[in-house]
C-alpha positions in Angstrom: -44.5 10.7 8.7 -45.8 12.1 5.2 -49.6 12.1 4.4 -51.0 12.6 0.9 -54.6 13.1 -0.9 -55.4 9.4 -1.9 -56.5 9.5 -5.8 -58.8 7.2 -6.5 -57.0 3.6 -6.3 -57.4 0.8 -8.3 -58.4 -1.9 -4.9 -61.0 0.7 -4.3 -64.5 -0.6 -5.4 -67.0 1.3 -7.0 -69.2 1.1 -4.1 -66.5 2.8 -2.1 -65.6 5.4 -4.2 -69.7 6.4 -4.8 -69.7 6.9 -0.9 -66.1 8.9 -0.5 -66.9 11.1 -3.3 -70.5 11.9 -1.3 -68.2 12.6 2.1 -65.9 15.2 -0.3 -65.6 17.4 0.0 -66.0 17.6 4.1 -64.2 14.9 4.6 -60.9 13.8 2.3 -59.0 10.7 2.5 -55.3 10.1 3.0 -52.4 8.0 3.2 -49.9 8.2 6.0 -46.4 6.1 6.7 -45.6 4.9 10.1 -42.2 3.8 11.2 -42.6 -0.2 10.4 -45.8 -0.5 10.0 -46.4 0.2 6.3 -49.4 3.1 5.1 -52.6 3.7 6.9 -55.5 5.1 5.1 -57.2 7.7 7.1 -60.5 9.9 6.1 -60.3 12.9 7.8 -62.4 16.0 7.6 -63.9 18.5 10.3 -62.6 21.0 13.2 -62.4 20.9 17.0 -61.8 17.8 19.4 -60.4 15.0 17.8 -62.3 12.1 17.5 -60.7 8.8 16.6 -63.0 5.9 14.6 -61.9 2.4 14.4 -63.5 -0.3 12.4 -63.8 -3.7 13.0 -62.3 -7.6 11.2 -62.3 -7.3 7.4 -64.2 -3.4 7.5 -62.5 0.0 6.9 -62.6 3.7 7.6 -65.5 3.8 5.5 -68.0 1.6 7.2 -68.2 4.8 9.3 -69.9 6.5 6.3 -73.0 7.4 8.5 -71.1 9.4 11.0 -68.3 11.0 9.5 -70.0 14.3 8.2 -72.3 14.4 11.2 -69.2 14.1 13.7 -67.3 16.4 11.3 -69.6 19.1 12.1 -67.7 20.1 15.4 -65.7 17.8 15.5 -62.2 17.0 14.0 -62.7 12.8 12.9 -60.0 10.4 12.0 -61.4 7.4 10.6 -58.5 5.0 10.0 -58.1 1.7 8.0 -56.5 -0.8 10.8 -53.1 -2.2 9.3 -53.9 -5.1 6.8 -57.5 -3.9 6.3 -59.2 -1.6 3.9 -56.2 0.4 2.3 -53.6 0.0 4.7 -50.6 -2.1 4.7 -49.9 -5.1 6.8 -46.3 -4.3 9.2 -43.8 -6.1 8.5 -43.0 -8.5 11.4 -44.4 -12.2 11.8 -47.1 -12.4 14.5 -47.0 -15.6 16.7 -48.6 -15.0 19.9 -51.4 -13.1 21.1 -49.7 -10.2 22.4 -47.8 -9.7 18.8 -51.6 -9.8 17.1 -52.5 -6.8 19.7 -49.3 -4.7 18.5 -49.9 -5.7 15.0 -52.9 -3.9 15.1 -52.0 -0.9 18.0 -48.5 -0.2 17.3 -49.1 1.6 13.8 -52.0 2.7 15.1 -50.4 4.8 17.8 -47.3 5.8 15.7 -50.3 7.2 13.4 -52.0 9.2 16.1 -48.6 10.2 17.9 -47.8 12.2 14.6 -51.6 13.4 13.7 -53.2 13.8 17.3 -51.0 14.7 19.7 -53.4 16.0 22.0 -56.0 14.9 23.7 -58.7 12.2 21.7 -61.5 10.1 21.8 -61.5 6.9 20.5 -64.4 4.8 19.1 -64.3 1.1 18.1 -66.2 -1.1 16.6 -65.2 -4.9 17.7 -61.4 -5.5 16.4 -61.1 -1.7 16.5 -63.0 -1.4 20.4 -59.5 -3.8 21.4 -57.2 -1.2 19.4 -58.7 1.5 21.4 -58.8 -0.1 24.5 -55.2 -0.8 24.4 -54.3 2.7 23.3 -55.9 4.1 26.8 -54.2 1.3 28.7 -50.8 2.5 27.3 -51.3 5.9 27.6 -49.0 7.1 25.3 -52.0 8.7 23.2 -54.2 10.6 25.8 -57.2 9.2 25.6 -59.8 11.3 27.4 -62.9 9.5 26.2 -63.2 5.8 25.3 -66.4 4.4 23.2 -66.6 0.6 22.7 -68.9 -0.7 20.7 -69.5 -4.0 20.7 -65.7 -4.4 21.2 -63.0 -6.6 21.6 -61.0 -7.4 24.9 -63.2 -6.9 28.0 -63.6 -10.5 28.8 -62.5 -14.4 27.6 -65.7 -15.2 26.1 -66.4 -14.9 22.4 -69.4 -17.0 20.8 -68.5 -20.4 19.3 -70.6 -19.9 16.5 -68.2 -16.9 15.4 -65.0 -18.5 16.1 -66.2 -21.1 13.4 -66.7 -18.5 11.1 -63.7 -16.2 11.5 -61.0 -19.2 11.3 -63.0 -20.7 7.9 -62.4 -17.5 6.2 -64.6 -14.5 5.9 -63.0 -13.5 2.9 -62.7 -16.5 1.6 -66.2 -17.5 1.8 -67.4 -13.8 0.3 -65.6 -14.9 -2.9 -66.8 -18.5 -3.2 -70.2 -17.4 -2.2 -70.8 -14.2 -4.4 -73.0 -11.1 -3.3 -76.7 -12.4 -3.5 -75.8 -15.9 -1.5 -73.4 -13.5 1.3 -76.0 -11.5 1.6 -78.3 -14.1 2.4 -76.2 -15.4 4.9 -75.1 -12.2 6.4 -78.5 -10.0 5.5 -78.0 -6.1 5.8 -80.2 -4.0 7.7 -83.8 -3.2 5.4 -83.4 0.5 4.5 -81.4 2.3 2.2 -78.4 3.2 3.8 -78.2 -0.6 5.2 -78.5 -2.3 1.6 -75.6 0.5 0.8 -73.5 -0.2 3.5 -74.1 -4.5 3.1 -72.9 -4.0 -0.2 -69.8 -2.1 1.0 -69.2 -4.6 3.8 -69.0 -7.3 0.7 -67.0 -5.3 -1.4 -64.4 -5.1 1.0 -64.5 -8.3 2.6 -64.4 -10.2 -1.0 -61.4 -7.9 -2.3 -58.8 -9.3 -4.8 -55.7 -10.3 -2.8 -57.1 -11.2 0.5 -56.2 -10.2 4.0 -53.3 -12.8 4.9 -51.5 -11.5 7.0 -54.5 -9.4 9.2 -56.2 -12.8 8.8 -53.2 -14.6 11.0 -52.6 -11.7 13.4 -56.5 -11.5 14.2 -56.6 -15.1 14.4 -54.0 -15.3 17.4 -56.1 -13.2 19.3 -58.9 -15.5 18.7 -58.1 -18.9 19.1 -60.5 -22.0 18.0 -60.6 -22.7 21.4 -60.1 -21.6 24.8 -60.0 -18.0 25.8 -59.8 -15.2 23.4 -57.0 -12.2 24.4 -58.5 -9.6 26.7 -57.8 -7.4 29.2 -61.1 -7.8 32.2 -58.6 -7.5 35.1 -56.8 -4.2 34.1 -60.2 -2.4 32.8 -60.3 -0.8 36.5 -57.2 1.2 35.4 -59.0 3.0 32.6 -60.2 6.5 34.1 -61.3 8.3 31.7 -65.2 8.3 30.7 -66.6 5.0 29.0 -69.3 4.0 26.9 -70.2 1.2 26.1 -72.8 0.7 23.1 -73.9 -3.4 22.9 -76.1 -5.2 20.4 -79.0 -7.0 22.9 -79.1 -9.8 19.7 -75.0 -9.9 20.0 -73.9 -13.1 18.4 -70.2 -12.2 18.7 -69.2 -10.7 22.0 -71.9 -11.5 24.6 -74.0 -8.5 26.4 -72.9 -10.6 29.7 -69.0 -9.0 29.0 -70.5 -5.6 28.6 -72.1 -5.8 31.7 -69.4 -7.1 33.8 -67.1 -3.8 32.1 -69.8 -1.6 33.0 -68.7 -2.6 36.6 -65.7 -2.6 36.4 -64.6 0.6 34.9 -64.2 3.3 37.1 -66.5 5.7 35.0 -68.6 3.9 32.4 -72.0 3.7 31.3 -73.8 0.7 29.2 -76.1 1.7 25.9 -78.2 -1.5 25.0 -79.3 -1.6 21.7 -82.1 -3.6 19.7 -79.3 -4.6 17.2 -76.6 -7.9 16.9 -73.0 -7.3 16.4 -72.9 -4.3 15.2 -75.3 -1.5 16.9 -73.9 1.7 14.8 -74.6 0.7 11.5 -78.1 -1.5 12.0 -79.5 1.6 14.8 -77.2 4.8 13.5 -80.4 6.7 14.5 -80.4 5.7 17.8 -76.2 5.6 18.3 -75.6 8.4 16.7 -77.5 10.8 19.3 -76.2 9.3 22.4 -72.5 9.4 20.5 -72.8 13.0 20.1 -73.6 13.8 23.4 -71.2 11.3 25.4 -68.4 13.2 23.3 -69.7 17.0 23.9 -70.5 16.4 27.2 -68.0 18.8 30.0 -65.7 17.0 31.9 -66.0 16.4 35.4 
């Protein structure tokens, strides 16, 4: 695997680019081929535990803007595009069941942090990226010692109708039909200054040039129009290491009702409910950000 400084790329909107160059230069970004799986963008910066940030559908390393310097302060982060989204290539195999969506998205994933991370990590995901990192600790070939889901993916079969709609008609699809000022109606960002920046990222990339096909098909497979979505409830008891989980109480995704069945069925987790929907970092970073901080510093029993 080779990584290199990323210069500034011609797919990368302005709005991106104003918020990497405020992250340089603490925090540098990166490309990286994996066996298969194409490049992976990563934005790493900092020294001392590794933490591991994942983003969710259609986002990128950068929606993590608000916690990457604060994280890199004692901390060593890798935030990394999943494969298909943000900068990152799409693998190269055809994805036709569930299970091939899940590798889609883990397998360069874990080629990535086999090469970068070889000890010990902490993984946080956001939705999509909360299923990557839940399948990472399950396989164990990356040792996970701490586990943060938020809002994520794959601890039950329910996901809300609502959002099914809307994922199979097209996020991206709809960003570019419906331009910034009627997507941001429909998907308002969070009244301060850091949410109108981050709603205006969260449009740039989701109304790229080129489109997502082939992430698009993959993430679709894992959720379905109908029926259950993938997930793994009955193996969660095998995860041992510490979990939090960090829920939106206005969820309009994932239900709180899946969190709170995890909660019990983890061996060693612990449930942060949030004033927030779908997702609880970006619209409450000053209330996630504090209990982050201290679920990842805290000694191990």
């Amino acid at each position: 695997m080779k990584g290199s400084p990323l210069a500034k790329s011609p797919t990368a909107g302005p709005v991106e680019a104003g918020l990497l160059a405020q992250l340089s230069p603490m925090v540098k970004a990166t490309v990286h081929w994996v066996p298969g799986g194409g490049a992976l963008r990563v934005l790493e910066g900092g020294q001392g535990p590794t933490v591991v940030l994942l983003h969710g559908r259609g986002g990128a390393a950068s929606t993590w803007f608000a916690y990457l310097t604060a994280l890199a302060r004692g901390h060593r982060v890798l935030a990394v595009d999943l494969p298909g989204f943000g900068m990152s290539s799409p693998g190269e195999e055809p994805v036709r069941s569930a299970e091939e969506g899940v590798r889609f998205f883990t397998d360069p994933v874990e080629a990535l942090l086999e090469q970068l991370a070889p000890g010990p990590v902490a993984v946080v995901g956001h939705s999509l990226g909360g299923l990557v990192g839940l399948e990472l600790a399950l396989r164990g070939r990356v040792p996970v010692e701490r586990l943060v889901l938020v809002d994520g993916m794959g601890l039950g079969p329910e996901l809300e109708r609502k959002a099914r709609l809307f994922f199979h008609a097209g996020p991206e699809r709809l960003a570019r039909s419906l331009g910034p000022w009627a997507w941001a109606r429909m998907m308002p960002p969070v009244p301060t200054p850091l949410g109108q920046r981050l709603g205006e990222l969260g449009y740039e990339l989701v109304s790229a040039p080129g489109g997502r096909d082939a992430a698009t098909r993959a993430f679709n497979r894992l959720v379905p129009l109908t029926g259950p979505v993938f997930h793994h409830r009955e193996r969660l008891v095998e995860v041992k290491v510490p979990v939090l989980l960090v829920w939106g109480e206005r969820e309009d995704v994932l239900p709180l009702s899946l969190a709170e069945e995890a909660v019990r069925r983890f061996p060693r987790a612990r449930l942060l409910r949030v004033d927030a929907a779908h997702s609880p970092h970006q619209e409450r970073p000053e209330r996630v950000l504090p209990e982050l901080k201290a679920f990842l510093d805290a000694e191990a029993p």
